[in-house]
SEVOFI-279107 format. One record per atom (N, C-alpha, C): residue in three letters; x, y negated, z. Coordinates in pm, whole numbers, padded with zeros to 5 digits, always signed. Each point is the difference from the previous one (the first is absolute). Layout:
% SEVOFI-279107
ALAXYZ/...
//
This chain:
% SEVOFI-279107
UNK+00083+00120+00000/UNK-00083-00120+00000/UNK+00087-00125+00000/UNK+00102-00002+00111/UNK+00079-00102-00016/UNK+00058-00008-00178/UNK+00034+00100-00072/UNK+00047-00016-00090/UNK-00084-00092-00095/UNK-00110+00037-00007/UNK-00080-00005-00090/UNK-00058-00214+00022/UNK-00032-00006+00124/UNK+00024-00153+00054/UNK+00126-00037-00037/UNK+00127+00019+00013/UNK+00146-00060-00061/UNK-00036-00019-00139/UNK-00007+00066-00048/UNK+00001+00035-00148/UNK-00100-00125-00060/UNK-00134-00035+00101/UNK-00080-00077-00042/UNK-00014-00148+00033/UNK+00133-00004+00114/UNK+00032-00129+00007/UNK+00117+00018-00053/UNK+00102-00003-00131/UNK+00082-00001-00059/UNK-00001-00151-00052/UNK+00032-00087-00081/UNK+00024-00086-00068/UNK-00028+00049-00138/UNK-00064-00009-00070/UNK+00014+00077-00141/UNK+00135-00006-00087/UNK+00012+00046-00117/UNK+00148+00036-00033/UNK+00011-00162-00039/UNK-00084-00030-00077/UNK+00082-00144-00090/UNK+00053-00126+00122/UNK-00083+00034+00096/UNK+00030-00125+00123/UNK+00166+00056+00048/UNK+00012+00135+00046/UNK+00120+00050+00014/UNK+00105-00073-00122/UNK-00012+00026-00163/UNK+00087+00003-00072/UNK-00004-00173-00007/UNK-00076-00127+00015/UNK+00003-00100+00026/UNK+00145-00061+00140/UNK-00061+00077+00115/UNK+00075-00034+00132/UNK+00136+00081-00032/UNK-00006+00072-00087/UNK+00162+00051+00018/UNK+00095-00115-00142/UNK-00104-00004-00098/UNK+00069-00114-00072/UNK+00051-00141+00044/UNK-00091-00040+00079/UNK+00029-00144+00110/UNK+00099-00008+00063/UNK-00013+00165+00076/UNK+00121-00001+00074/UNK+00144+00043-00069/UNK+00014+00047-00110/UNK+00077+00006-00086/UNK+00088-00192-00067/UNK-00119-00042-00026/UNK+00036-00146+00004/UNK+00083-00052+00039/UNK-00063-00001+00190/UNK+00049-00060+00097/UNK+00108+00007+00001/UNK+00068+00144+00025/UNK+00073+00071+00045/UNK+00119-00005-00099/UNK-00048+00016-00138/UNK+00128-00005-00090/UNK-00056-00137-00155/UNK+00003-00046+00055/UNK+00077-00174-00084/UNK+00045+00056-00136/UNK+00100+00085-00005/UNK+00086+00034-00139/UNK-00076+00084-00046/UNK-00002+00069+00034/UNK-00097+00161-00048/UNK-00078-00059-00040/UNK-00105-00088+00038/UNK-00113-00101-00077/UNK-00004-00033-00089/UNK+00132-00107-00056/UNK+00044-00024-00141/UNK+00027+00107-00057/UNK+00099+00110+00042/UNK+00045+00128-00106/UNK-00130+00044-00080/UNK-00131+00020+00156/UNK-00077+00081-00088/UNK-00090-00101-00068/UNK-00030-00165-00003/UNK-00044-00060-00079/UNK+00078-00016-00142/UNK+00107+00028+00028/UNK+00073-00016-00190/UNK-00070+00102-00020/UNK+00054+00175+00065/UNK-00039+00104-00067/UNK-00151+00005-00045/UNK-00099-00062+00101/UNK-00095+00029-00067/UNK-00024-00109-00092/UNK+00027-00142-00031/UNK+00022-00055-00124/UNK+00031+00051-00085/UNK+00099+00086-00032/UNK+00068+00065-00101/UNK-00092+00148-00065/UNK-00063+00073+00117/UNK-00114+00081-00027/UNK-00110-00056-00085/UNK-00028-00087+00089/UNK-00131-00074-00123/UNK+00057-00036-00091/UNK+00096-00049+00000/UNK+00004-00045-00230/UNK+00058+00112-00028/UNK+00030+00118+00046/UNK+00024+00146-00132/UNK-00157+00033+00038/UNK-00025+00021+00051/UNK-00176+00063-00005/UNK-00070-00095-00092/UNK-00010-00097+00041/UNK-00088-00137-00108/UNK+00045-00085-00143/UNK+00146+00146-00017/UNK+00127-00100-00085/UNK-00126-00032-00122/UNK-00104+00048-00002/UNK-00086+00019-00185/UNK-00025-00132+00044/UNK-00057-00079+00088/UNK-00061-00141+00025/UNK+00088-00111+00049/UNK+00122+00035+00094/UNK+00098-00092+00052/UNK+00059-00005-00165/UNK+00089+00038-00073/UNK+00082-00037-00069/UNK-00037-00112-00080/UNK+00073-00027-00061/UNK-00100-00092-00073/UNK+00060+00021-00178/UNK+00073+00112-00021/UNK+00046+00056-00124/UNK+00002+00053+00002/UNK-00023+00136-00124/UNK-00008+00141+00007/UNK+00140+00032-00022/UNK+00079+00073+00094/UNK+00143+00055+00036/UNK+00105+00003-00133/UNK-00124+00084-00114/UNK+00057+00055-00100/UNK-00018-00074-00103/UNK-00033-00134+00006/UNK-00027-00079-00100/UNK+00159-00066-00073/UNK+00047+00024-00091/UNK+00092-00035-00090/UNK-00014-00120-00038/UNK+00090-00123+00003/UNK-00054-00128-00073/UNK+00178-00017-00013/UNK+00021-00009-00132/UNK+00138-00040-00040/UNK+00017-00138-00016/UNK-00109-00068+00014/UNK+00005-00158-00043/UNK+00064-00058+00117/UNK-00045+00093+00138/UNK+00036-00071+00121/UNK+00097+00035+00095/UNK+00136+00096-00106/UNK+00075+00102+00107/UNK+00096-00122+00088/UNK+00056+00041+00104/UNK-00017-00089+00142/UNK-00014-00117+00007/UNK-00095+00018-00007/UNK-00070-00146+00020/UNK+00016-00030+00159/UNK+00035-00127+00021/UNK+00048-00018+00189/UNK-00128-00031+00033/UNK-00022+00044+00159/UNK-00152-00031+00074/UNK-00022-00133-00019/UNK-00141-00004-00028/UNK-00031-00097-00010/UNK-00163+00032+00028/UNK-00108-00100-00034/UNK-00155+00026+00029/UNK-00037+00101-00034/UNK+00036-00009-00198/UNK-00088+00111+00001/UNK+00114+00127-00026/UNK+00092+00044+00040/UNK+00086+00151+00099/UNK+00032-00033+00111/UNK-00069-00030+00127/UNK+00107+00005+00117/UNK+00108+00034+00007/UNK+00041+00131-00029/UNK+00132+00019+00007/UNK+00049+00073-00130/UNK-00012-00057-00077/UNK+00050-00045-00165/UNK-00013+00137-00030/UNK+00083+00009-00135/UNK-00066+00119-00083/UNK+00148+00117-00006/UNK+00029+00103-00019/UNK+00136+00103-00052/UNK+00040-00035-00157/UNK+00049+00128+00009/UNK+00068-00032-00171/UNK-00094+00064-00091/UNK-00115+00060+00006/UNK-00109+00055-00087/UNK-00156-00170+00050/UNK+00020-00098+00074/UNK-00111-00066-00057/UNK-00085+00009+00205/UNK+00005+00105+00014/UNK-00074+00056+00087/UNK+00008-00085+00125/UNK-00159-00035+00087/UNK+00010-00044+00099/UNK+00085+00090+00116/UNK+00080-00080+00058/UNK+00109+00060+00137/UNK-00100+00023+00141/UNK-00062-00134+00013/UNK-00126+00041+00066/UNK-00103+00156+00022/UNK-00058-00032-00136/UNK-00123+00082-00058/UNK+00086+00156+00078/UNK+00124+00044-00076/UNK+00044+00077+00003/UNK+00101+00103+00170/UNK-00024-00130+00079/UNK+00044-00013+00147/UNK-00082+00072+00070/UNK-00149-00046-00043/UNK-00105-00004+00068/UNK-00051+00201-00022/UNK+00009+00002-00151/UNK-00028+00132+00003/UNK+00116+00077+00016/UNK+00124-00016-00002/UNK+00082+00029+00103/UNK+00011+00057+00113/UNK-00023-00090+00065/UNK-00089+00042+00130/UNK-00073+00146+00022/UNK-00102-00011-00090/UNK-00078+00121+00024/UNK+00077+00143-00048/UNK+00098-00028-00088/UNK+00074+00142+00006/UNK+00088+00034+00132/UNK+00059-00127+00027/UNK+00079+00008+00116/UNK-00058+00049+00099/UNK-00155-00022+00080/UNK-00033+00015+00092/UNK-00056+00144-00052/UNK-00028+00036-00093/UNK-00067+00166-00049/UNK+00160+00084+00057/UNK+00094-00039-00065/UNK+00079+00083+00003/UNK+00076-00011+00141/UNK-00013-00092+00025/UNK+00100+00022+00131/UNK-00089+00042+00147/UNK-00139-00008-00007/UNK-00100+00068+00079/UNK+00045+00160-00016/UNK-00041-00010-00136/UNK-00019+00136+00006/UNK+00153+00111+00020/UNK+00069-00060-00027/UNK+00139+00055+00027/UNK-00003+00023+00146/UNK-00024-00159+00083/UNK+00038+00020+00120/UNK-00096+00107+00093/UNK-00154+00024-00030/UNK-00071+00105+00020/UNK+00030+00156+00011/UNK+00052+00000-00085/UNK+00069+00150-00068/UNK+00136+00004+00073/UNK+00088-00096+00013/UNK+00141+00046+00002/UNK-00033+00015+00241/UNK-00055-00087+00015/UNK-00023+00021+00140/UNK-00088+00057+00060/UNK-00107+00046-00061/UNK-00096+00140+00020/UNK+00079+00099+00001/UNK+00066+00055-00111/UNK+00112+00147-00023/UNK+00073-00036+00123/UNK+00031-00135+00053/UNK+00163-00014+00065/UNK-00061+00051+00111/UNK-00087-00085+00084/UNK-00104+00027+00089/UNK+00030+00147+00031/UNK-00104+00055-00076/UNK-00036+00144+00043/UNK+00144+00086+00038/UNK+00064-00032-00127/UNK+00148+00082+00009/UNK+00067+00015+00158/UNK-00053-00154+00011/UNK+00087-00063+00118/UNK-00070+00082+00172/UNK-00124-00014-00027/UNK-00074+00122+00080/UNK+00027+00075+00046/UNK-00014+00105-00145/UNK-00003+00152-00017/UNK+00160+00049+00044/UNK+00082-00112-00027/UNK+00152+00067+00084/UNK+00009-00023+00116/UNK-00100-00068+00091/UNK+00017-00051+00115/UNK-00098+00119+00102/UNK-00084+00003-00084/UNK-00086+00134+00065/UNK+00038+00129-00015/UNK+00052+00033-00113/UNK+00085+00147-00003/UNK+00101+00000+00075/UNK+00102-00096-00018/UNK+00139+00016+00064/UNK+00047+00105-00099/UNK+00139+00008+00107/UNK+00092+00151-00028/UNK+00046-00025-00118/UNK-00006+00122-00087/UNK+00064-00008-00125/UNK-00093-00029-00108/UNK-00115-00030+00017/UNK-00090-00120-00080/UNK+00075-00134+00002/UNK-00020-00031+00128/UNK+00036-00134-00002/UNK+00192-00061-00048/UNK+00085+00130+00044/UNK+00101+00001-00110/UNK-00004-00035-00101/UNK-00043+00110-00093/UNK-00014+00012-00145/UNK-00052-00140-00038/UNK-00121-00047+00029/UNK-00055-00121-00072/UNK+00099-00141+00099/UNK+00069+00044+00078/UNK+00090-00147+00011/UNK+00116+00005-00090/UNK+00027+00103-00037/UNK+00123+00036-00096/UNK-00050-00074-00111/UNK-00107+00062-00077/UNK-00058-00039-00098/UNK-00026-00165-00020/UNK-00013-00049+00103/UNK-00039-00132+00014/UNK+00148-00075-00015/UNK+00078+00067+00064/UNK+00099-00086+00005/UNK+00105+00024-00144/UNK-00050+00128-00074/UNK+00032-00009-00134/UNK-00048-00113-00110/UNK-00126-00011+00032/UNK-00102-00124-00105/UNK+00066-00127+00098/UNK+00033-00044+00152/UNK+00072-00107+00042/UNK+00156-00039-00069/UNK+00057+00126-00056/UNK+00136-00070-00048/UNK+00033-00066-00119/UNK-00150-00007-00071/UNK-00040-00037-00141/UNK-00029-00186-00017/UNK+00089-00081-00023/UNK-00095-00158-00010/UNK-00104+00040-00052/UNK-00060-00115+00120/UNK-00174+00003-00070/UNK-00017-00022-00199/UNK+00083-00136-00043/UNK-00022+00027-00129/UNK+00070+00112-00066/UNK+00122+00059+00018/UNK+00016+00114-00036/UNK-00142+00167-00016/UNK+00005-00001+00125/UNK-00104+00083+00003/UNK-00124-00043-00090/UNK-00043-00097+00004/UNK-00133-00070-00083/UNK+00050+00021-00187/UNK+00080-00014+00010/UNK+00091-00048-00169/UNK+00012+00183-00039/UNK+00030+00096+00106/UNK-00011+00164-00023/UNK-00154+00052-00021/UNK-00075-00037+00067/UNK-00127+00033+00006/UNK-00020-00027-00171/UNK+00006-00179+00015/UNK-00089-00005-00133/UNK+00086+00063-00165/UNK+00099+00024+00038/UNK+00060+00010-00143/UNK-00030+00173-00004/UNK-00052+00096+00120/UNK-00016+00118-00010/UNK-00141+00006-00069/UNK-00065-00074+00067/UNK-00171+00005-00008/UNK-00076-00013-00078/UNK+00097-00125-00063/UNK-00050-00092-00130/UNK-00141-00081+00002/UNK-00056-00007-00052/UNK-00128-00096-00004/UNK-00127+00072+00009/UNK-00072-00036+00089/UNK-00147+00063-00012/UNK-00084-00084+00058/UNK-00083-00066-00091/UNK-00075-00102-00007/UNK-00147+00087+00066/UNK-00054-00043+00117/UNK-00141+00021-00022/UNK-00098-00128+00103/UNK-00138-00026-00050/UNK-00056-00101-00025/UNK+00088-00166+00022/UNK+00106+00014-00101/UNK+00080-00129+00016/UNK+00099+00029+00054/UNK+00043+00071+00116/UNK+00092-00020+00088/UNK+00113+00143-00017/UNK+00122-00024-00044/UNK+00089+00096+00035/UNK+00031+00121+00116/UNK-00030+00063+00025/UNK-00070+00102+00123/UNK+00152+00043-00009/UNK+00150+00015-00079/UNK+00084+00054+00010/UNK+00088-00144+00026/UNK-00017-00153+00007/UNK+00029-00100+00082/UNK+00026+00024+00104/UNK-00200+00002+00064/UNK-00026+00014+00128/UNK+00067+00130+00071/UNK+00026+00100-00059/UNK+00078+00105+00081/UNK+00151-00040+00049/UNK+00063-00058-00147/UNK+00113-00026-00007/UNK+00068-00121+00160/UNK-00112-00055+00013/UNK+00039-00113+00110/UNK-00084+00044+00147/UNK-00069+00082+00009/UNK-00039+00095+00133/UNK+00087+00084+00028/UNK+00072+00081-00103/UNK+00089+00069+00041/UNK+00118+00023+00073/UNK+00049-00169+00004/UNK+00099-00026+00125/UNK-00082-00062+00105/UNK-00082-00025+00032/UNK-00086-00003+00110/UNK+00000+00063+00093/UNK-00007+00151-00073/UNK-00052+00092+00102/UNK+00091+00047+00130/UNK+00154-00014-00066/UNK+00117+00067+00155/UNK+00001-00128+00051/UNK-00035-00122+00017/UNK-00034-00106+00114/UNK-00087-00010+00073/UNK-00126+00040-00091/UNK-00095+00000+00099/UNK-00038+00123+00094/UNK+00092+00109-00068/UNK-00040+00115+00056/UNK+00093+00005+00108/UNK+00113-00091+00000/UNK+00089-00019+00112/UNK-00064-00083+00135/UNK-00063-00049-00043/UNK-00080-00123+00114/UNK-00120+00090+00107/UNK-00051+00070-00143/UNK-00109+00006+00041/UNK+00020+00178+00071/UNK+00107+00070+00001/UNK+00037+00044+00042/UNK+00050+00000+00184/UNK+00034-00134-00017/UNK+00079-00045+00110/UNK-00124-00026+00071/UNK-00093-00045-00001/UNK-00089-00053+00096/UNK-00135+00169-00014/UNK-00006+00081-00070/UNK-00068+00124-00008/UNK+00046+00058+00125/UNK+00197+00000-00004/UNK+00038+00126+00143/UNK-00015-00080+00130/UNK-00069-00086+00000/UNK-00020-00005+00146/UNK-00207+00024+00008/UNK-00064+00012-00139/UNK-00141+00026+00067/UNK+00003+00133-00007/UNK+00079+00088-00051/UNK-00011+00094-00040/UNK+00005+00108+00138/UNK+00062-00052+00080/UNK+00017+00009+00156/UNK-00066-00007+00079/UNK-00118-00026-00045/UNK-00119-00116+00076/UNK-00116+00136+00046/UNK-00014-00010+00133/UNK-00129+00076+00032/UNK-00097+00061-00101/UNK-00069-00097-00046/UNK-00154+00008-00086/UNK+00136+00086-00141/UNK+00090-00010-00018/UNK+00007+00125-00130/UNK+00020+00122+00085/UNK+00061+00017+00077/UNK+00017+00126+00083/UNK-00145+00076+00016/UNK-00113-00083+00041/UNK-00104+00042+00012/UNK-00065+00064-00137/UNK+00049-00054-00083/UNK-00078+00007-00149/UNK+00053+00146-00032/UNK+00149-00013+00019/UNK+00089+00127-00058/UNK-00087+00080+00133/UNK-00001+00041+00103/UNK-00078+00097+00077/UNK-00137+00003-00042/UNK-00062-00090-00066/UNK-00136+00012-00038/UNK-00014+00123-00150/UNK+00120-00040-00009/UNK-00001+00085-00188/UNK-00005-00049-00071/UNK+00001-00145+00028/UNK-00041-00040-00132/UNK+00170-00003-00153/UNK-00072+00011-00093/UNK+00089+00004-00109/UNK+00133-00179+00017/UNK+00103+00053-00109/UNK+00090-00052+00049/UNK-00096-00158-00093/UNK-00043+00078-00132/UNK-00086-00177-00019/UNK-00067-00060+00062/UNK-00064+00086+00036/UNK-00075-00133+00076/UNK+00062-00089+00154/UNK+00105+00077+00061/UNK+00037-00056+00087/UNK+00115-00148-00025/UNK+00084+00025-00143/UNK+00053-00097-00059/UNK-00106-00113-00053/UNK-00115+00031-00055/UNK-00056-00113-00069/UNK-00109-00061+00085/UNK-00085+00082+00079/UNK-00097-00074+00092/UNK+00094+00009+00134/UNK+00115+00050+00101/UNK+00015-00065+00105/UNK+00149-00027-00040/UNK+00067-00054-00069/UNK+00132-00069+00005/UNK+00004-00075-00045/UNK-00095-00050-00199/UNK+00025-00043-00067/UNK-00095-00166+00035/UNK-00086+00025+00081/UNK-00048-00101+00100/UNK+00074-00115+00038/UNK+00050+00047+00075/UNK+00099-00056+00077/UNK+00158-00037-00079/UNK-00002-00009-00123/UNK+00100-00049-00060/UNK-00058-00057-00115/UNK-00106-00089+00037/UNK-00040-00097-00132/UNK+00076-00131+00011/UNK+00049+00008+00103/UNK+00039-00156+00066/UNK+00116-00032-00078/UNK+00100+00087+00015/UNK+00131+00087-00085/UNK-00024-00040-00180/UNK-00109+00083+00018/UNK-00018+00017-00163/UNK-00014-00123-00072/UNK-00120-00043+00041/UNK-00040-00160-00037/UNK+00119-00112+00006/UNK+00110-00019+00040/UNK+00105-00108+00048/UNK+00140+00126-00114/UNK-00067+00108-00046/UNK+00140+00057-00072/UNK-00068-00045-00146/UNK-00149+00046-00031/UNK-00030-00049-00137/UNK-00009-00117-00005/UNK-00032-00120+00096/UNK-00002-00147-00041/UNK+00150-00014-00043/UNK+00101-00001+00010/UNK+00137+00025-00009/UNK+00044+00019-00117/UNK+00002+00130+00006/UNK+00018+00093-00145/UNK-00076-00046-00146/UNK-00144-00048+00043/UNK-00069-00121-00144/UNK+00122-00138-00056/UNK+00032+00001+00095/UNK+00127-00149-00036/UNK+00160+00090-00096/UNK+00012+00108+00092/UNK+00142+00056-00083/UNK-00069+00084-00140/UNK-00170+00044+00007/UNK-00047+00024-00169/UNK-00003-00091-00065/UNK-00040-00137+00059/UNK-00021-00121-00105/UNK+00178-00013-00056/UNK+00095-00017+00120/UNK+00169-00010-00098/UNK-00020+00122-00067/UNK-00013+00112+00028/UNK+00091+00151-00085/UNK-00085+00006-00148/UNK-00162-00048-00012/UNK-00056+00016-00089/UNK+00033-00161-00111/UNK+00012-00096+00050/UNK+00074-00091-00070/UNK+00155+00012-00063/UNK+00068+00085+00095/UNK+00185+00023-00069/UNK-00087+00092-00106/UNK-00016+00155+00006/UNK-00042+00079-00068/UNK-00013-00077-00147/UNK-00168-00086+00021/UNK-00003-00068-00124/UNK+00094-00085-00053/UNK+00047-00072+00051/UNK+00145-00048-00057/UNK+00102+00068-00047/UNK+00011+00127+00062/UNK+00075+00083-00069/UNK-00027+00032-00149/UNK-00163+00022-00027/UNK-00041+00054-00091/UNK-00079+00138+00028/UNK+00017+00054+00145/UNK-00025+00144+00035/UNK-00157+00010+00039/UNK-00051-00146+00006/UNK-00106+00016+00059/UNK-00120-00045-00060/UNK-00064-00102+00037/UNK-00125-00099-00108/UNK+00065-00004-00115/UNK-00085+00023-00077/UNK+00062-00069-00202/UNK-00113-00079-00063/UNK+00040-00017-00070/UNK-00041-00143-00082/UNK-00157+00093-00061/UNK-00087-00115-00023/UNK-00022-00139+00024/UNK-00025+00026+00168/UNK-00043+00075+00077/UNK-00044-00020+00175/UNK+00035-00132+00039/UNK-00072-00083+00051/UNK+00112-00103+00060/UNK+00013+00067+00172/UNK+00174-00013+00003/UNK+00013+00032+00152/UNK+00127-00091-00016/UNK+00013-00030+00147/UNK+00038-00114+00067/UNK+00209+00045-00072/UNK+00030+00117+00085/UNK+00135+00031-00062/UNK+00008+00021-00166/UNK-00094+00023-00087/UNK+00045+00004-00103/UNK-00020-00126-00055/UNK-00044-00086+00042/UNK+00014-00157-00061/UNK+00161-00049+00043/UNK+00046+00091+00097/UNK+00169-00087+00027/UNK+00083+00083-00126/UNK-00050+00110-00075/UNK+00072+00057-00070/UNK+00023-00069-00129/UNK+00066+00069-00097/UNK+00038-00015-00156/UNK+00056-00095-00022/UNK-00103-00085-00070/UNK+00121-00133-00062/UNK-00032-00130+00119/UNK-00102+00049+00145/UNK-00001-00119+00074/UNK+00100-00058+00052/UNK+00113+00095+00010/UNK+00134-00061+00103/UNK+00079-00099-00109/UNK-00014+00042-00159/UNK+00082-00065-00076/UNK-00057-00197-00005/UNK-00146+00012+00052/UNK+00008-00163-00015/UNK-00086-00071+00063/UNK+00094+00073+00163/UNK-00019-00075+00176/UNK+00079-00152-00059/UNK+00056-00087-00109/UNK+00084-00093-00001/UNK-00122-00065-00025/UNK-00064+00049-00112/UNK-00062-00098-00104/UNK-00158+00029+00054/UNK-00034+00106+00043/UNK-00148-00006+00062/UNK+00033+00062+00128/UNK+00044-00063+00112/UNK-00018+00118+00112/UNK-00138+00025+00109/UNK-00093-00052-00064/UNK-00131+00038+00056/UNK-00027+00159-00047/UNK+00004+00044-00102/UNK+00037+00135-00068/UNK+00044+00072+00163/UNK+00107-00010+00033/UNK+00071+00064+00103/UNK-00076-00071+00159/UNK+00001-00133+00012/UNK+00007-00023+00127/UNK-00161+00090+00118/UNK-00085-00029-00152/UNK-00138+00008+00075/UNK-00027+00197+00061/UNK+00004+00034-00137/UNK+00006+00109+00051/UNK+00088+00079+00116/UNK+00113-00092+00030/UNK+00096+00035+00108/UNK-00086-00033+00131/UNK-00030-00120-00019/UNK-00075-00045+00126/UNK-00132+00105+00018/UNK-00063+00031-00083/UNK-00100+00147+00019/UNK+00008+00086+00118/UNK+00126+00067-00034/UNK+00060+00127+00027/UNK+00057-00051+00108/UNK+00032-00100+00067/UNK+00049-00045+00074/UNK-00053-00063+00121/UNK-00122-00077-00066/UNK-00100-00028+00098/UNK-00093+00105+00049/UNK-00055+00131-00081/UNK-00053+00119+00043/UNK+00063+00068+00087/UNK+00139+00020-00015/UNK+00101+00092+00082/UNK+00006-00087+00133/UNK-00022-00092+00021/UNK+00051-00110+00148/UNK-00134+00024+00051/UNK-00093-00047-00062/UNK-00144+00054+00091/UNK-00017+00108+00007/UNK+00033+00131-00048/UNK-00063+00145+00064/UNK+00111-00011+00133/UNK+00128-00046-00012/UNK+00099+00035+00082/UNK-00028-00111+00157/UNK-00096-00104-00068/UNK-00071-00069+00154/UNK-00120+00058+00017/UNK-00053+00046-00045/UNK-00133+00060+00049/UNK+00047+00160+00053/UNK+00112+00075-00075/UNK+00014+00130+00094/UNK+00108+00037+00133/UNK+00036-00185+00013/UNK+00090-00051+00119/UNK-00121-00030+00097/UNK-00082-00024-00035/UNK-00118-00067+00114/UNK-00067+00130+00029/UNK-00010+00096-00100/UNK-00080+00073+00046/UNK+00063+00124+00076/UNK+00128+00011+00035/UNK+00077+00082+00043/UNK-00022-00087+00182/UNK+00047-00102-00034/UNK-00024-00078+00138/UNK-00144-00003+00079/UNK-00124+00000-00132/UNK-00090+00045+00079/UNK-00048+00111+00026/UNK+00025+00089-00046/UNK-00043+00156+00042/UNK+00068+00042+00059/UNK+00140-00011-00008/UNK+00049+00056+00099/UNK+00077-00036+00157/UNK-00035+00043+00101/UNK-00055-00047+00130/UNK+00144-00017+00105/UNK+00101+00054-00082/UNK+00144-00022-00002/UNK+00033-00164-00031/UNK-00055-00089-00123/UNK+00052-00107-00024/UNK-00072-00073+00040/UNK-00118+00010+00107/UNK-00088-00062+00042/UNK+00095-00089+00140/UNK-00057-00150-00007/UNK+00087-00020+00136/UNK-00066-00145+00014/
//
């Protein structure tokens, strides 16, 4: 009965997700701005069809760099094309791909990171070995192996052998972290009880451990979205990654843009500032949010 009265004097969820945003506010100043760019930057790749104000792929040779002015804010490349227009939908590959990378590469890391912490012994050997085999690899190294093995596989728009390519060094960091904070719940009464209850080894990893390390998780993928937005920008600059026409933020620093930073360097500057201003706000918003969840940096 008492339950059922608690339950019914609760606060409903949205008043909860209101008072924890406020206090999020309060509490972190920076994190505020991080996540107001980021979510600035969300809305114009989601809304890029109505924010832009040129279609990305529009060719106009009459007007190749043309310097910002009214009508290009931030003037045109060497094919004609708004720098703007093309920023904006930018964006929306950037945030597709580096979500979804960071999803994938810290889910696998996650669990990995678990499942060696709950087995132990020579489980938990083997996959630290392993981990620390994919750790002796640079991240772009490893990313630059992936994709030149994988090659290209396009599906609805998005490179799915990208997104592997830049999760894939993800995973022995996060599985290191999340490792590290697993062997001490793993210790914890309520699993002891579970393992005497019978229950299977899944469900005791995913409904009573995996609980208790969202705090972890959430402050490793806010993180890791900032090092997909760099690894998926070098990539395309390399050539290994986005290709033409896509507009993405690193392949606008590529080809013939570096040859004429003299004579147009809006070509180069803007899109730098992109990649630059995205990467500084995930990295203040998953600084604030490390400070607020976790009860260690609380003071």
């Amino acid at each position: 009965m008492s339950n059922v009265s608690a339950s019914l004097s609760a606060p409903p969820l949205y008043k909860r997700i209101l008072h924890a945003a406020s206090q999020f506010v309060r509490e972190q100043p920076f994190g505020t701005v991080g996540a107001l760019v980021i979510l600035t930057i969300g809305f114009a790749g989601i809304f890029a069809e109505w924010v832009a104000p040129y279609d990305p792929l529009e060719i106009n040779y009459m007007s190749t760099f043309a310097p910002p002015s009214l009508e290009h804010w931030m003037g045109t490349d060497d094919f004609g094309r708004d720098i703007l227009s093309r920023l904006i939908y930018g964006a929306r590959t950037a945030m597709i791909i580096s979500l979804s990378a960071s999803l994938i590469g810290c889910s696998i890391g996650g669990i990995v990171g678990m499942s060696s912490a709950y087995f132990g012994g020579r489980v938990d050997f083997i996959i630290q070995r392993l981990m620390d085999v994919l750790l002796s690899f640079p991240i772009i190294v490893l990313a630059l192996v992936v994709v030149a093995v994988l090659g290209r596989n396009p599906v609805f728009g998005v490179d799915m052998n990208l997104v592997l390519a830049i999760s894939i060094p993800m995973i022995p960091k996060v599985s290191r972290v999340i490792r590290s904070a697993s062997l001490q719940i793993a210790v914890m009464p309520y699993v002891d009880a579970a393992r005497a209850l019978g229950f299977n080894h899944r469900r005791i990893i995913l409904r009573h451990m995996a609980p208790n390390l969202v705090a972890p998780f959430l402050i490793l993928l806010t993180a890791y979205i900032a090092q997909a937005i760099l690894l998926e920008a070098a990539l395309s600059f390399l050539g290994l990654g986005v290709t033409e026409p896509t507009p993405a933020w690193g392949l606008m620093l590529s080809g013939n843009a570096s040859q004429f930073f003299l004579t147009a360097p809006w070509v180069i500057i803007f899109p730098g500032l992109a990649i630059s201003l995205s990467v500084f706000a995930f990295n203040l918003y998953g600084d604030a949010m490390r400070d607020w969840l976790d009860p260690k940096f609380k003071f």
